[in-house]
VOBA-1610 file (N, C-alpha, C; in pm, whole numbers, padded with zeros to 5 digits, always signed):
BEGIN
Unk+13165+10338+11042Unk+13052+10418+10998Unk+13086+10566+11009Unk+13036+10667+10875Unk+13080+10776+10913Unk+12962+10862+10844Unk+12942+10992+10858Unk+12816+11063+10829Unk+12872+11158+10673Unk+12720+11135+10666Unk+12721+11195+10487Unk+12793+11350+10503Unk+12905+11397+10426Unk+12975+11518+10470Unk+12912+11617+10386Unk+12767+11639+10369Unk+12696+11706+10327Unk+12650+11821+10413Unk+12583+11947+10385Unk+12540+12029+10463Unk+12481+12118+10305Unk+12344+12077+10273Unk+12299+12177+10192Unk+12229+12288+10253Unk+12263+12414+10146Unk+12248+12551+10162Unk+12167+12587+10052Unk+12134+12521+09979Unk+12046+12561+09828Unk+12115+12612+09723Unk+12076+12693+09614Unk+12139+12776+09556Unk+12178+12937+09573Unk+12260+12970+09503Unk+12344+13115+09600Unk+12246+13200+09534Unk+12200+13332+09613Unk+12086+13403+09570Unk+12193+13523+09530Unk+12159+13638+09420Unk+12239+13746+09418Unk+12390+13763+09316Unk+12384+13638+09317Unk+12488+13596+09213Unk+12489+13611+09051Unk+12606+13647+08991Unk+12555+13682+08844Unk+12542+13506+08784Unk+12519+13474+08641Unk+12472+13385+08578Unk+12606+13273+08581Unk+12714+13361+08550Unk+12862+13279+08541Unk+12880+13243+08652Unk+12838+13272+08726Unk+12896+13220+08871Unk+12807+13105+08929Unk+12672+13095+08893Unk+12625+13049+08928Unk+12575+12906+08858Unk+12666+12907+08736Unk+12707+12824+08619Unk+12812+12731+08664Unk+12935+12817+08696Unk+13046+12750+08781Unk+12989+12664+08901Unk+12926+12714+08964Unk+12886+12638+09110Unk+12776+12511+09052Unk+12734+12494+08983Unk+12667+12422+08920Unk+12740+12286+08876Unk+12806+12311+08781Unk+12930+12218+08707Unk+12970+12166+08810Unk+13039+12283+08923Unk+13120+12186+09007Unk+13070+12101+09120Unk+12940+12112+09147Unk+12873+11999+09199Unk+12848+11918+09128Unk+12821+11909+09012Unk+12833+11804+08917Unk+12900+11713+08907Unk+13012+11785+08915Unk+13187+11705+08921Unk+13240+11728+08758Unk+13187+11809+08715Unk+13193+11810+08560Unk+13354+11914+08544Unk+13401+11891+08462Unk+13518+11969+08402Unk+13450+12100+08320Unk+13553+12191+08303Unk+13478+12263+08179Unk+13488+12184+07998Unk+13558+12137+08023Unk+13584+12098+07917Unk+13456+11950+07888Unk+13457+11861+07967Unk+13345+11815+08006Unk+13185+11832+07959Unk+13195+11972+08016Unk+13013+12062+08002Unk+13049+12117+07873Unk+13141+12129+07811Unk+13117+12199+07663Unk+13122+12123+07619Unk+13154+11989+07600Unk+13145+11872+07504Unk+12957+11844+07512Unk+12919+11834+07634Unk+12787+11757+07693Unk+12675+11854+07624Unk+12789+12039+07602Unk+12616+12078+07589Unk+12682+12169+07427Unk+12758+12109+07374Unk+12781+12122+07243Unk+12868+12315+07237Unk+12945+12323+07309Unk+12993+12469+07329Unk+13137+12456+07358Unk+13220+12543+07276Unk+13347+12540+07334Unk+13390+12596+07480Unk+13476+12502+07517Unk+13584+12551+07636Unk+13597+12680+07648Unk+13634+12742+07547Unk+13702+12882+07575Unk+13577+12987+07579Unk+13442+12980+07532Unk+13337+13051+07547Unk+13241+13010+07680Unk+13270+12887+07717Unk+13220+12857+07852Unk+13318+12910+07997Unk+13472+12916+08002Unk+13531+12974+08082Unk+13488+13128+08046Unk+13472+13165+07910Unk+13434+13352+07931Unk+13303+13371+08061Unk+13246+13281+08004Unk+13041+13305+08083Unk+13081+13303+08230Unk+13149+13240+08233Unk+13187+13154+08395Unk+13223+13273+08454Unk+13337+13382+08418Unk+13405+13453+08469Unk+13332+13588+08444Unk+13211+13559+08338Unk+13131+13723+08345Unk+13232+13780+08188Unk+13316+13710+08129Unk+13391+13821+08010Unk+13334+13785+07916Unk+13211+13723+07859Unk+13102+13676+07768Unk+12987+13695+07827Unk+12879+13704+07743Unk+12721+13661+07826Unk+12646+13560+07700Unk+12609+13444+07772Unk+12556+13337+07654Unk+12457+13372+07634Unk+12432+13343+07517Unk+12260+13371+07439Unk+12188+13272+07540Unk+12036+13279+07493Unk+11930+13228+07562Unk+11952+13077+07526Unk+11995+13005+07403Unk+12002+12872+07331Unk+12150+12851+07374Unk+12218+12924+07391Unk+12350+12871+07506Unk+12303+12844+07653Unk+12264+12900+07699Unk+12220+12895+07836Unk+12129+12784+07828Unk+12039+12768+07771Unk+11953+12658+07813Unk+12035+12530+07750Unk+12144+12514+07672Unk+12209+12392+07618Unk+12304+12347+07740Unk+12370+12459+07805Unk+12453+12431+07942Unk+12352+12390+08010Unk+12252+12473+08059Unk+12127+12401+08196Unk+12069+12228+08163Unk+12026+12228+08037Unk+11968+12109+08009Unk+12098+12027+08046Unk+12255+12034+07970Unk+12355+11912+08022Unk+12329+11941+08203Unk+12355+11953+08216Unk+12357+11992+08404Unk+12233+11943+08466Unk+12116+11913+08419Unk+11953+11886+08476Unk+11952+11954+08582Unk+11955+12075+08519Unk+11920+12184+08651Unk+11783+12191+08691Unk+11688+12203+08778Unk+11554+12194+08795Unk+11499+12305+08697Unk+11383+12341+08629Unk+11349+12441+08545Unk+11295+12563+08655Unk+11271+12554+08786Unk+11204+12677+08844Unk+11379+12746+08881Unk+11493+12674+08893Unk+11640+12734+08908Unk+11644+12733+08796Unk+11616+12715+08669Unk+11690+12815+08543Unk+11629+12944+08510Unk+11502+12959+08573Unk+11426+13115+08553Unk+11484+13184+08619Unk+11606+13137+08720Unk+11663+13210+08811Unk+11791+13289+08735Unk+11842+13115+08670Unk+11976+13192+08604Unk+11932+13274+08491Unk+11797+13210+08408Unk+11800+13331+08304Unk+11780+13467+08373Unk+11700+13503+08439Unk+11699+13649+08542Unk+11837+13676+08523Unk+11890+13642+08606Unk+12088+13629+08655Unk+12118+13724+08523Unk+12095+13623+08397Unk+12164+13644+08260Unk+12134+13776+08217Unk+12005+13833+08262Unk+11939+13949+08176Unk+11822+13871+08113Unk+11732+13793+08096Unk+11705+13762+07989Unk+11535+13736+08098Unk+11415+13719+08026Unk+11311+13689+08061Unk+11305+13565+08113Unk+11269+13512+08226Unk+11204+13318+08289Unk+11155+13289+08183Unk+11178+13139+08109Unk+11108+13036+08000Unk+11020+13000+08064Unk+10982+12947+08202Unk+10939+12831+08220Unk+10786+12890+08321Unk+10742+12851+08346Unk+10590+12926+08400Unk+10530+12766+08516Unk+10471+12805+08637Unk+10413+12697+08720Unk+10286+12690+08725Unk+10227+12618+08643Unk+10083+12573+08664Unk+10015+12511+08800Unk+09921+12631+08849Unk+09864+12525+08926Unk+09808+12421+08907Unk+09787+12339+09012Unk+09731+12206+08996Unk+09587+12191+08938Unk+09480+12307+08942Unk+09366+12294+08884Unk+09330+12346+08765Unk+09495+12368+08722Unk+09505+12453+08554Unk+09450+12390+08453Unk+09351+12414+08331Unk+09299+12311+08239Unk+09430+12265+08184Unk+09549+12300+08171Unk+09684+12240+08081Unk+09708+12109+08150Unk+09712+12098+08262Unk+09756+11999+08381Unk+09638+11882+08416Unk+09545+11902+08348Unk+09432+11787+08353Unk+09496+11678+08250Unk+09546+11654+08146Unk+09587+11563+08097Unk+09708+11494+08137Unk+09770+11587+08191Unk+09895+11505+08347Unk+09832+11406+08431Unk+09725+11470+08495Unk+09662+11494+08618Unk+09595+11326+08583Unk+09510+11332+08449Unk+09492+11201+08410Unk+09565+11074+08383Unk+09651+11137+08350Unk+09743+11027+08356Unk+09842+10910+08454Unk+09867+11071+08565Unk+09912+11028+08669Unk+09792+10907+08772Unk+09694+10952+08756Unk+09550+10867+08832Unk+09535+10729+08735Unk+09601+10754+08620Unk+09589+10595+08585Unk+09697+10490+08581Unk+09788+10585+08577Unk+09910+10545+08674Unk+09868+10448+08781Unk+09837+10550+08866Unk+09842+10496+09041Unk+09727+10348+09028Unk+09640+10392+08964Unk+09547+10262+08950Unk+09539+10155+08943Unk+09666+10140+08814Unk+09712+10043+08767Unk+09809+09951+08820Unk+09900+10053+08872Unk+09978+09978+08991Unk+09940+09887+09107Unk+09798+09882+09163Unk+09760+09788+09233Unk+09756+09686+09190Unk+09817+09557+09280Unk+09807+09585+09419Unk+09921+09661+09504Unk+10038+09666+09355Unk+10160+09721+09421Unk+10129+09848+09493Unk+10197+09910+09576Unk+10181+10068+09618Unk+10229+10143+09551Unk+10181+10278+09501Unk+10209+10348+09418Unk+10218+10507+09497Unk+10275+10576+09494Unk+10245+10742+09527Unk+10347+10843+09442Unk+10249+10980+09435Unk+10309+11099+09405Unk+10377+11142+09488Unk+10499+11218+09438Unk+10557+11333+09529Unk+10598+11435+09454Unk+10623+11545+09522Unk+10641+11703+09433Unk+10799+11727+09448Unk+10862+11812+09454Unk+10985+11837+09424Unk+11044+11851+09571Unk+10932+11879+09721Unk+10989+11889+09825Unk+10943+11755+09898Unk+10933+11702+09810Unk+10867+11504+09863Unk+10761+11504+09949Unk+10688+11606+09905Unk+10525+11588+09982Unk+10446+11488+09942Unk+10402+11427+09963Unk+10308+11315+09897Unk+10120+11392+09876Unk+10146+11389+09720Unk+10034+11475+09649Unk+09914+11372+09617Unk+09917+11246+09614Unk+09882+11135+09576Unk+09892+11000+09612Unk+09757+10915+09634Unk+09819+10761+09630Unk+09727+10735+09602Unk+09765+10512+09543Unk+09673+10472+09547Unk+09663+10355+09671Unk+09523+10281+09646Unk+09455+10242+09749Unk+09583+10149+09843Unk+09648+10107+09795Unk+09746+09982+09804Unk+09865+10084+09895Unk+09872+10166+09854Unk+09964+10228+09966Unk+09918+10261+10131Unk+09784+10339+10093Unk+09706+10317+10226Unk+09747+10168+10356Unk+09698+10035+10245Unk+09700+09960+10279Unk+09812+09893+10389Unk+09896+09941+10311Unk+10091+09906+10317Unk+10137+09980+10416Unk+10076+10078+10479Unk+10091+10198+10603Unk+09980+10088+10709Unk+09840+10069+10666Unk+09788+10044+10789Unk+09854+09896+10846Unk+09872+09785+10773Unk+09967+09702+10833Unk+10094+09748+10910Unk+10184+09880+10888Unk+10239+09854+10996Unk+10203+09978+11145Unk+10091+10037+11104Unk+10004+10057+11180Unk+10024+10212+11172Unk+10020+10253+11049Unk+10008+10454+11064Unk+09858+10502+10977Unk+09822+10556+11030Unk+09739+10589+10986Unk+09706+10676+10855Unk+09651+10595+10730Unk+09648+10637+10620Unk+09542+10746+10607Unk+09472+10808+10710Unk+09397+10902+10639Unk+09477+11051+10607Unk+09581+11054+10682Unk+09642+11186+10668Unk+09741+11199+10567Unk+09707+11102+10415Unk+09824+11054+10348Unk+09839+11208+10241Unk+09801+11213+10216Unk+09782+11329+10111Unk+09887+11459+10174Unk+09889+11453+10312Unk+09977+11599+10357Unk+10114+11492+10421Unk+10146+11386+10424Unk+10241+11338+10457Unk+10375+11371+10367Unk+10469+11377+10439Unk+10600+11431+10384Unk+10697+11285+10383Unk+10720+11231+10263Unk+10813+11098+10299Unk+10935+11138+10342Unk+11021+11210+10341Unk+11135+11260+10404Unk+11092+11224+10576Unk+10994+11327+10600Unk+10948+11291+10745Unk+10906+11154+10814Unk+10826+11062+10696Unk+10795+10987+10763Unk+10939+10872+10748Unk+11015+10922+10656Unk+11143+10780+10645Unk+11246+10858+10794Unk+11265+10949+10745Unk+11390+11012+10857Unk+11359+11032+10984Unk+11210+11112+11027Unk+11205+11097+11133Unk+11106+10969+11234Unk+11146+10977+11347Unk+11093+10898+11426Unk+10978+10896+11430Unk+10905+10806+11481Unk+10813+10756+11482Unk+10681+10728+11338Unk+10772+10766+11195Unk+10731+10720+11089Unk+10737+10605+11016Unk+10729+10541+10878Unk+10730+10477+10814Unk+10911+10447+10849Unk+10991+10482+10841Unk+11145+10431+10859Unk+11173+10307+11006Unk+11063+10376+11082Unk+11086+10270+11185Unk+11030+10163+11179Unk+10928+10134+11062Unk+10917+09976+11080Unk+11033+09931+10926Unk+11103+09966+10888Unk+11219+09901+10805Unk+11294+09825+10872Unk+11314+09698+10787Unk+11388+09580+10827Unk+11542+09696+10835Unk+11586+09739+10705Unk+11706+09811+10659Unk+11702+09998+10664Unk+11641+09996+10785Unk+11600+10139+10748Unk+11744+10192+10730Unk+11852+10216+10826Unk+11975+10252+10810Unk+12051+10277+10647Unk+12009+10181+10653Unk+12026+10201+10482Unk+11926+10290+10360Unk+11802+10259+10375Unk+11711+10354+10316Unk+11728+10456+10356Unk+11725+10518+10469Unk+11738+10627+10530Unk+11882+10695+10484Unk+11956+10610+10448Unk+12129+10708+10373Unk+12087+10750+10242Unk+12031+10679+10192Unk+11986+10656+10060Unk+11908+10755+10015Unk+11772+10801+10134Unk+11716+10934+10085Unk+11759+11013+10146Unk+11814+11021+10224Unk+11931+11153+10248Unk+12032+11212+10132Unk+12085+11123+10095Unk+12167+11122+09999Unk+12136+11195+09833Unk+12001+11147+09820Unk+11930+11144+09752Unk+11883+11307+09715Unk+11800+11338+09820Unk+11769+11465+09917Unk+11867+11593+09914Unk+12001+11536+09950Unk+12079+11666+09975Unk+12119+11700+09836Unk+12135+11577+09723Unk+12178+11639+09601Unk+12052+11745+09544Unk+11922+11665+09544Unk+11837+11782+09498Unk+11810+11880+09549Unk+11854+11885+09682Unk+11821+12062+09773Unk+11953+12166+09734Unk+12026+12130+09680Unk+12145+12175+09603Unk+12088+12324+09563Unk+11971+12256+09461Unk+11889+12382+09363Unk+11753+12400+09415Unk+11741+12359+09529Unk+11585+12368+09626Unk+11618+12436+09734Unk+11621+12585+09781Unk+11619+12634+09941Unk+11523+12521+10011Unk+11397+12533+09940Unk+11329+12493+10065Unk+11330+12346+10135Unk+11362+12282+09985Unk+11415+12133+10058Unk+11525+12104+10150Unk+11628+12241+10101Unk+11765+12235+10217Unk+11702+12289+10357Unk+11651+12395+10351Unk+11558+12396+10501Unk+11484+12270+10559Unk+11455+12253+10522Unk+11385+12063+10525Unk+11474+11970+10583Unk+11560+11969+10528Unk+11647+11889+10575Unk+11800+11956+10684Unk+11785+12071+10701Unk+11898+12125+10806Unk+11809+12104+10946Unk+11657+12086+10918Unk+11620+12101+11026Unk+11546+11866+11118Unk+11597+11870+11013Unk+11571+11704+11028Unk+11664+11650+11162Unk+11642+11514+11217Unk+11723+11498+11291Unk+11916+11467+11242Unk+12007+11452+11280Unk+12157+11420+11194Unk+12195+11349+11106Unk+12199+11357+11030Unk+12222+11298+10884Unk+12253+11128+10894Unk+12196+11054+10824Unk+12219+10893+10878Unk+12314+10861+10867Unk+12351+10746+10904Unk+12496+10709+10901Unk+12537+10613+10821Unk+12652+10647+10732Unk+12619+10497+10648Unk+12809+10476+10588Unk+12835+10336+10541Unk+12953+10322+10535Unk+13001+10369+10431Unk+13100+10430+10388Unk+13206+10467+10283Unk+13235+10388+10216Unk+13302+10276+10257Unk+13361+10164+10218Unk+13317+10055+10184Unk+13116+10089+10199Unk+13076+09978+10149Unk+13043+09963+09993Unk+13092+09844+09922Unk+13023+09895+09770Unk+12872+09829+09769Unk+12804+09960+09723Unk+12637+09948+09705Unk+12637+09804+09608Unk+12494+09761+09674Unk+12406+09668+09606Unk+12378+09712+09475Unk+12367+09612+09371Unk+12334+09679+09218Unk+12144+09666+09250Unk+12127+09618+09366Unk+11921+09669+09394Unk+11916+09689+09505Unk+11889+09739+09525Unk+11813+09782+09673Unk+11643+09785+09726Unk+11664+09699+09807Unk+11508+09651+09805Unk+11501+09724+09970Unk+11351+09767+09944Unk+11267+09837+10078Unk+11223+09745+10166Unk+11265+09724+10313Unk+11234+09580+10389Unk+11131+09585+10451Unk+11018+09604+10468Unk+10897+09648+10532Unk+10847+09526+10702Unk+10849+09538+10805Unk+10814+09493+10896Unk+10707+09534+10916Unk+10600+09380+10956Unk+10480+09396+10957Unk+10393+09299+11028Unk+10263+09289+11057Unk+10217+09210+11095Unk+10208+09059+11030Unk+10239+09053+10879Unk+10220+08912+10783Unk+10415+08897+10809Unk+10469+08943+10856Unk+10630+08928+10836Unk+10658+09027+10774Unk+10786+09006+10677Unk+10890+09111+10626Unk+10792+09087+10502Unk+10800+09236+10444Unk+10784+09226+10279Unk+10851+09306+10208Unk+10880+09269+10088Unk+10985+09327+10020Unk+10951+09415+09882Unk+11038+09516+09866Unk+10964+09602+09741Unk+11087+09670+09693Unk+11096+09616+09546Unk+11156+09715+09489Unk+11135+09881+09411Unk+11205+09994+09449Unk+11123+10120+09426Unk+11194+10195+09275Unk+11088+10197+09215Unk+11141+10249+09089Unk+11068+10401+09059Unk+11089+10493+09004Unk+11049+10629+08962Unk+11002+10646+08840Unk+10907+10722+08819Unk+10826+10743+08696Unk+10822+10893+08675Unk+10884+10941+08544Unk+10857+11108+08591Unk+10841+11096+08400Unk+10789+11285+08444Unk+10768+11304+08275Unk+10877+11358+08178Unk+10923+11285+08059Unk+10989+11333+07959Unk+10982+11481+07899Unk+11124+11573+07873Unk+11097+11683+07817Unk+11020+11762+07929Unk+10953+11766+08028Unk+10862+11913+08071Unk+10887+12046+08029Unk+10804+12117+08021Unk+10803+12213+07977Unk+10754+12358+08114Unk+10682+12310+08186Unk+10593+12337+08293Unk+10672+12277+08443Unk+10658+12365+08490Unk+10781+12340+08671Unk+10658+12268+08721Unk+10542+12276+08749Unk+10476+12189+08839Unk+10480+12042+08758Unk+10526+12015+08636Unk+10497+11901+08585Unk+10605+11810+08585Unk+10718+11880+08605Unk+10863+11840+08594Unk+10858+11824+08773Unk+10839+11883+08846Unk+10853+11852+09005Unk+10799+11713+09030Unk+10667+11671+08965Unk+10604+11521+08963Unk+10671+11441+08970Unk+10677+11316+09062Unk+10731+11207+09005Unk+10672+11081+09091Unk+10630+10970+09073Unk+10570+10857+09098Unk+10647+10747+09145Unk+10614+10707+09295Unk+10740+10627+09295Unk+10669+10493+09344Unk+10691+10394+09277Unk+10641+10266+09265Unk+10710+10179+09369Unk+10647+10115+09443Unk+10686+09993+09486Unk+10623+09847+09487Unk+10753+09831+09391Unk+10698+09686+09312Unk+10762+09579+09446Unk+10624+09470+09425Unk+10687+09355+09584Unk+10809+09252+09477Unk+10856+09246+09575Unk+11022+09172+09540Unk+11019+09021+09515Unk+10899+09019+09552Unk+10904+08834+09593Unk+10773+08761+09612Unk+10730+08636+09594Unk+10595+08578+09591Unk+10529+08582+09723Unk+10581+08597+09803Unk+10527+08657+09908Unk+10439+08791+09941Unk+10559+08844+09914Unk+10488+08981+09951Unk+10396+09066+09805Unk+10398+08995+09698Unk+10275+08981+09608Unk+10156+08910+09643Unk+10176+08829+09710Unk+10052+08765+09831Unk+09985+08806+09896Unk+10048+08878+10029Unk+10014+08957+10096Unk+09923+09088+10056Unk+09975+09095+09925Unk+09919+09275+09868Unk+09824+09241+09814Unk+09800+09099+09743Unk+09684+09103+09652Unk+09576+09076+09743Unk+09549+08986+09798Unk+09498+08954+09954Unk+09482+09066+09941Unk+09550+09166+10048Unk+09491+09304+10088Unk+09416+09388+09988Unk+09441+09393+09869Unk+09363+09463+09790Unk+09224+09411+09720Unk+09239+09297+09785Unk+09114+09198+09705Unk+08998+09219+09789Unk+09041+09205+09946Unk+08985+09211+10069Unk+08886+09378+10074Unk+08995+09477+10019Unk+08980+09609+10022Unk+08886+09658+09925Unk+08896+09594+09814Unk+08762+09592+09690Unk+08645+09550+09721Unk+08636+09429+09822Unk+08510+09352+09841Unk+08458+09468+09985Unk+08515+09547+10008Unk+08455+09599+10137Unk+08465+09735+10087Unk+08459+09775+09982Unk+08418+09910+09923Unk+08305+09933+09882
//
């Protein structure tokens, strides 16, 4: 067993656009040659940008950012960097633009019962749930009223959260670490988040991953099982809408579809 050789720092503040283009790619693992194929630009005009002896137009720059899925609140950064005005603008949450998200996401979560369903934002706050997640916390005995300000990072990584009743937490726990340090890459505040967590989990090198990975939940009915899939929005245009994302946990097995419907059936009749 050996520890994730990660240590995120965020993105470099102060830096011109080429440079901060380069550092980009190369967490990627991308070649140059690579990123000019991906975002339709030659080699030799992408090494100029890189080095500062070109400056890309606004439709260059956003054709490199889009190959790269750079977050959109870090490309207002590089366009700044570039010279050029921020594209992208953050709606608050009670913006009239964001009510037809806002709807959508609530019928989302709805629908997903009895499975558990929740929101999280770009620093994995949990913005949202539905009833079935509540549920899925009070079996292994945390208390769902404080769900709305709960941080899943916190409750998987640190102690005395949701990670400690995992059959496999060791493993989940690499998994959103892992997960975590790539997106704090282009997030300060998530890399603060996580420099200040307890030591990075531990997990094997040498093992080759499962093609699924199922969430092992210990509980009072036994183990239940859930597979977790993500729901986010196509194209965004808007940083609070693109930070969204919904993460489902579907039960793995006739069991623990048992257990949930039960609980949510139980939970309807006493509403």
């Amino acid at each position: 067993m050996s520890h994730l050789p990660f240590h995120p720092t965020g993105p470099a503040t102060g830096t011109c656009a080429g440079e901060q283009l380069r550092r980009l790619r190369r967490q990627a693992g991308l070649s140059q040659m690579q990123l000019a194929l991906l975002a339709g630009v030659s080699q030799r005009h992408l090494s100029c940008v890189e080095t500062a002896r070109a400056k890309a137009s606004p439709s260059t720059l956003h054709a490199l950012l889009s190959a790269l899925d750079v977050p959109l609140e870090h490309c207002n950064e590089i366009f700044l960097a570039a010279g050029f005005a921020p594209r992208y603008v953050a709606s608050g949450a009670n913006a009239p633009t964001l009510k037809m998200v806002s709807d959508a996401v609530e019928h989302i979560l709805q629908a997903n019962n009895p499975a558990p369903a929740i929101v999280i934002d770009s620093h994995w706050n949990v913005t949202a749930a539905n009833a079935s997640t509540g549920l899925l916390l009070a079996m292994v005995g945390i208390d769902a009223n404080g769900l709305s300000g709960l941080n899943l990072l916190d409750t998987l990584l640190r102690p005395g959260g949701l990670g400690d009743h995992l059959v496999n937490a060791d493993e989940i726990r690499a998994i959103t670490w892992q997960r975590a340090a790539r997106e704090a890459l282009s997030n300060p505040e998530l890399a603060r988040r996580l420099r200040d967590m307890p030591d990075s989990p531990a997990v094997s090198l040498n093992t080759t991953p499962a093609p699924v990975v199922l969430t092992r939940v210990r509980c009072a009915h036994g183990e239940l099982k859930f597979l977790s899939t993500f729901t986010t929005f196509g194209m965004p245009l808007d940083i609070t809408v693109e930070s969204l994302r919904i993460e489902h946990l579907i039960p793995a097995d006739g069991e623990t579809w048992r257990v949930m419907n039960t609980a949510f059936s139980q939970w309807q009749a006493s509403a």
